[in-house]
C-alpha positions in Angstrom: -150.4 -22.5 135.1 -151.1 -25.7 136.9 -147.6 -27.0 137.2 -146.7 -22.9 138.3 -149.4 -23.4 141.1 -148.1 -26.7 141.7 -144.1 -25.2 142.4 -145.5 -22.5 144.6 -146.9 -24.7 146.7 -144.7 -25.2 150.2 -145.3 -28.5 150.4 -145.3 -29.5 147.0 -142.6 -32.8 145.6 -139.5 -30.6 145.4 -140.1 -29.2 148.8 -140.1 -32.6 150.8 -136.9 -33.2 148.8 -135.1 -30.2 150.2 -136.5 -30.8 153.7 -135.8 -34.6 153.4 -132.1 -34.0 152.2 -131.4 -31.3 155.0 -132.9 -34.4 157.6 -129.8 -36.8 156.2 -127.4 -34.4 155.3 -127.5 -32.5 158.5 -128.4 -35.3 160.7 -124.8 -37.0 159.0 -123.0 -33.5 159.7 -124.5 -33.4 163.3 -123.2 -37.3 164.1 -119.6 -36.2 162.8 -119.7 -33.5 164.8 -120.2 -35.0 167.7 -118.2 -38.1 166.6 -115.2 -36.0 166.1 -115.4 -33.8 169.3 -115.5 -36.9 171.7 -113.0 -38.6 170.0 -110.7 -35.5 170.6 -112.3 -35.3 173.8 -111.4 -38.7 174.6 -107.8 -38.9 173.2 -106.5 -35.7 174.1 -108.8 -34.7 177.6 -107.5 -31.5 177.1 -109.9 -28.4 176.0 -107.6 -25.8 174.4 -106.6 -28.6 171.4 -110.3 -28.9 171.1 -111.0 -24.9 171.2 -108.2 -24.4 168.6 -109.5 -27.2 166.8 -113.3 -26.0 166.8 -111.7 -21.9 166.2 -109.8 -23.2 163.1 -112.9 -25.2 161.9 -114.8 -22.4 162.0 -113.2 -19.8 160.2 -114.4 -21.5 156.4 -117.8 -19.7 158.1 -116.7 -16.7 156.3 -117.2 -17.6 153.0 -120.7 -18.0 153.6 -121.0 -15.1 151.4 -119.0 -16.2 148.7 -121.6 -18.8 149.1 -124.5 -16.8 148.7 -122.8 -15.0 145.7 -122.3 -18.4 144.2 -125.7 -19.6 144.7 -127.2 -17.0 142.7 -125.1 -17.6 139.8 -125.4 -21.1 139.3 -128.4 -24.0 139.6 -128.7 -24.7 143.3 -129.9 -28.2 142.7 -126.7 -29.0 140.9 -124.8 -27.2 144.0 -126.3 -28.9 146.8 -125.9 -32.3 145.0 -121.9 -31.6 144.4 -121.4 -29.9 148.0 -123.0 -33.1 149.6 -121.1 -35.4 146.9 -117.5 -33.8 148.3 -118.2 -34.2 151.4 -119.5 -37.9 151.1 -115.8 -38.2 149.4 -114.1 -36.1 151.7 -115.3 -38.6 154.6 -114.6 -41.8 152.9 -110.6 -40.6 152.3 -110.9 -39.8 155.7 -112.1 -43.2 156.6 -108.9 -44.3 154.5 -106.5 -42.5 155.8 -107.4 -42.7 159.6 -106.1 -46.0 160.5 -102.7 -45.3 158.4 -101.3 -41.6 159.8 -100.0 -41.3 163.4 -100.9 -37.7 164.1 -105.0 -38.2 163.6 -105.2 -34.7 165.8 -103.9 -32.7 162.8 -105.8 -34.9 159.9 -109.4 -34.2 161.7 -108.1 -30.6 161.7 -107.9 -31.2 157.9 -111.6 -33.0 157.8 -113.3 -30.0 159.6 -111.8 -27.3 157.6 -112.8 -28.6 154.2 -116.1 -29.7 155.9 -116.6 -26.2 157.4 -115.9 -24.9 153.8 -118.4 -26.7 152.2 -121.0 -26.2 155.3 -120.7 -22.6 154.4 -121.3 -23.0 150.8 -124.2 -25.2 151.3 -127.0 -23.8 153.6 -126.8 -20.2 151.4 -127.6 -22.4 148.7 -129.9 -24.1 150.5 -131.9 -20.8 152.0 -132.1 -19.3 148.6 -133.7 -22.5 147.1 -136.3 -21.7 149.4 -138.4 -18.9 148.0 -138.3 -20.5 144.8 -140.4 -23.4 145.2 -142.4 -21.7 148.4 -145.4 -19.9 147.9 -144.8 -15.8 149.0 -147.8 -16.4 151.4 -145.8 -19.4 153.1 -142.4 -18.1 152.8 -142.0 -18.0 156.9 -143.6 -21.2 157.9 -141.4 -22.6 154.9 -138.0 -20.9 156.5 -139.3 -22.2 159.9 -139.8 -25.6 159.3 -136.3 -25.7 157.4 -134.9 -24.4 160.1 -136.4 -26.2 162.6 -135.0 -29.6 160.6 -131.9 -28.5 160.9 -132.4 -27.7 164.5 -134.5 -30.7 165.8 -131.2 -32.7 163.9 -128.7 -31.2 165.7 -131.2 -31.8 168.9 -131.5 -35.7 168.3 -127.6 -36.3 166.8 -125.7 -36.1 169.9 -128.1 -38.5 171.5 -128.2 -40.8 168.9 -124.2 -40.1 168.3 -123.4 -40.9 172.1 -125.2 -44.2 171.6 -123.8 -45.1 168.7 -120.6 -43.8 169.5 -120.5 -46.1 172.5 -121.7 -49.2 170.1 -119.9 -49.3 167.3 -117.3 -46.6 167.4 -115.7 -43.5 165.8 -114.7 -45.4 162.1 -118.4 -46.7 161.9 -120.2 -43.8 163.0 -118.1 -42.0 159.9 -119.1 -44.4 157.7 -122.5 -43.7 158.6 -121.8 -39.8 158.3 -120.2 -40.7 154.5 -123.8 -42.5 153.6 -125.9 -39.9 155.1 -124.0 -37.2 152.3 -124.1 -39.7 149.6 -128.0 -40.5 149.8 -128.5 -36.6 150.6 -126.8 -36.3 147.7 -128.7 -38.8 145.4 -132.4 -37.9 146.9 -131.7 -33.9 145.9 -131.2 -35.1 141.7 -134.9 -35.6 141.8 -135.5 -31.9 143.4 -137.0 -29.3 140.5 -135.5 -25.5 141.3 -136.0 -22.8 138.4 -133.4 -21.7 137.6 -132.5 -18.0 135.5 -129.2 -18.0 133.7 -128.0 -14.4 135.1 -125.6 -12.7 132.8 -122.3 -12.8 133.6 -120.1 -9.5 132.9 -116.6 -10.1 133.0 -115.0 -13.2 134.0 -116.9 -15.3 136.7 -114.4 -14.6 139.5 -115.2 -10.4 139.2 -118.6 -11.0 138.9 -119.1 -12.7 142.3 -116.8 -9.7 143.6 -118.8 -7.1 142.2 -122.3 -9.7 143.7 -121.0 -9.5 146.9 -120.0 -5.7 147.1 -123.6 -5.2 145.9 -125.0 -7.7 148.7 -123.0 -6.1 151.5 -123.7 -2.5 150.4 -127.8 -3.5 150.7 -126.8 -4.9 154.1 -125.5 -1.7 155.4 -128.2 0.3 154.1 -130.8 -1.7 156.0 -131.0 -0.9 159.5 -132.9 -3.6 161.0 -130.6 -6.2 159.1 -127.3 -4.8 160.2 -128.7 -5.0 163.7 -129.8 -8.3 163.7 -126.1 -9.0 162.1 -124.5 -7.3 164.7 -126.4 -9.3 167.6 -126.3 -12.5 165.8 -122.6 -11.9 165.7 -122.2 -11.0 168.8 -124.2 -13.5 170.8 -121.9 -16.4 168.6 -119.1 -14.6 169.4 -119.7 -15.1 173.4 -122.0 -17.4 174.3 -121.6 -19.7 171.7 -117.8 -21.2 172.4 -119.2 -21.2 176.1 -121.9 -24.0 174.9 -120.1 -25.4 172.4 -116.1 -25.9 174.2 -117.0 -26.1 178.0 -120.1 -27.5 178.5 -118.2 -30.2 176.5 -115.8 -30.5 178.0 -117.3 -30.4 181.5 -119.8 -32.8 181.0 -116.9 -35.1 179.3 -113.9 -34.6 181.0 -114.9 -32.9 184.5 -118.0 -35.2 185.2 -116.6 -38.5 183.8 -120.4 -38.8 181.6 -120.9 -42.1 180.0 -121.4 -41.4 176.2 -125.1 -41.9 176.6 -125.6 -39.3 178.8 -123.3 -36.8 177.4 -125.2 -37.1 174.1 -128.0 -36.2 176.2 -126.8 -33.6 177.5 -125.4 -32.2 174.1 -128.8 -32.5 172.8 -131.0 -30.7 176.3 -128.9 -27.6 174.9 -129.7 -27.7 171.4 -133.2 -28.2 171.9 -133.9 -24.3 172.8 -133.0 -23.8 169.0 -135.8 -26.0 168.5 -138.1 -23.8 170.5 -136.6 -21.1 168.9 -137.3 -22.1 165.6 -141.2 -23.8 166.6 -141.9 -19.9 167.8 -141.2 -18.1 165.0 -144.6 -19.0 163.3 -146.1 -17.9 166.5 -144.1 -14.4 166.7 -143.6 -13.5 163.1 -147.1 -12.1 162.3 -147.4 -10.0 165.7 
């Protein structure tokens, strides 16, 4: 009963794991983000090979629910160690291979796909963990500080990104992104989530079907979620590349910025999901 009291706890061992991995692995993910995008930025100076580039990279996004389906079938601690594994991998081939393939435009193409993949199989995996090693009572200021990691990461990553971009350059700010995965991937063996063998009826492949025809059926059926679907959706679908491709690509290509200050200026925008994220403790119970 103790130990029990001990998992439901929200800021019990296994918790400061998760929240610990998500600082390195999405800190690492956030510097090869940026990393990537100036480099393209700065070899190419032209936005539409970065817009296709970012629209290509972001179609994996769809499988987040694949993702979710996957996550509850299988041990999520195991999950989040392989997904940050791959991608420690995926980086250090890419490491490899950058300095021996002419056309580097199409290989980061590559790089972000697979990443994007693995992005989408990850945080499901991640935000189901959640409620099982959070008390019910702390179940939002759990979610909000999670998400508020991940946002205060992607906050600080393009100002420390344009620094170290400027200091050491792209290859060494991947090999930093390739040990960021690799210790996310080591600290998250010690993490404890319960885990409840489902049963599995059929083969594996028709069972996450038949998972996610039962998720998306709930999802329809609730009003407010659909709604908030349907905004979320649409506020990504045109606001969103308007942050994320031409405020870029002014602040890099337009205004001439030194990488310094367009880091800085990367991060001034991602600091309202930090806000975002600090209120919903405030807002939630009213």
């Amino acid at each position: 009963m103790q130990d029990l009291n001990k998992m439901n706890s929200c800021f019990n061992k296994n918790f400061n794991l998760i929240v610990l991995g998500q600082i390195v692995s999405i800190l690492g993910s956030s510097l090869l983000r940026f990393g990537l995008s100036t480099y393209i930025l700065d070899t190419t100076g032209r936005a539409d090979i970065f817009a296709a580039l970012y629209a290509i990279s972001s179609i994996p996004l769809l499988f987040s629910p694949i993702g979710g389906a996957i996550a509850d079938r299988f041990n999520r601690k195991n999950l989040m160690v392989i997904f940050d594994f791959i991608s420690s991998v995926i980086i250090f081939t890419f490491i490899c291979l950058l300095s021996t393939l002419n056309n580097s435009i199409i290989l980061i193409g590559v790089i972000m796909v697979l990443l994007s993949i693995i992005s989408s199989m990850y945080q499901p995996t991640v935000q189901a963990s959640i409620p099982l090693i959070a008390n019910e009572k702390d179940l939002e200021q759990a979610n909000g500080i999670v998400n508020g990691i991940s946002s205060l990461s992607s906050m600080f990553a393009p100002v420390l990104g344009g620094l170290l971009y400027g200091l050491i350059g792209i290859k060494m700010l991947l090999i930093v992104s390739c040990i960021a995965f690799f210790l996310s991937a080591v600290m998250e063996m010690f993490i404890h989530i319960p885990f409840n063998k489902r049963k599995v009826n059929g083969s594996i492949v028709s069972t996450i079907v038949s998972d996610m025809k039962e998720g998306f059926s709930y999802v329809i059926k609730q009003s407010y979620i659909s709604k908030a679907m349907i905004l979320a959706a649409s506020l990504n679908l045109f606001l969103t590349p308007f942050l994320l491709v031409g405020i870029q690509y002014i602040l890099r290509i337009t205004m001439h910025s030194s990488n310094n200050m367009y880091g800085i200026g990367i991060g001034i925008i991602e600091f309202s999901s930090v806000l975002g994220a600090l209120s919903i403790g405030l807002f939630a119970k009213k």
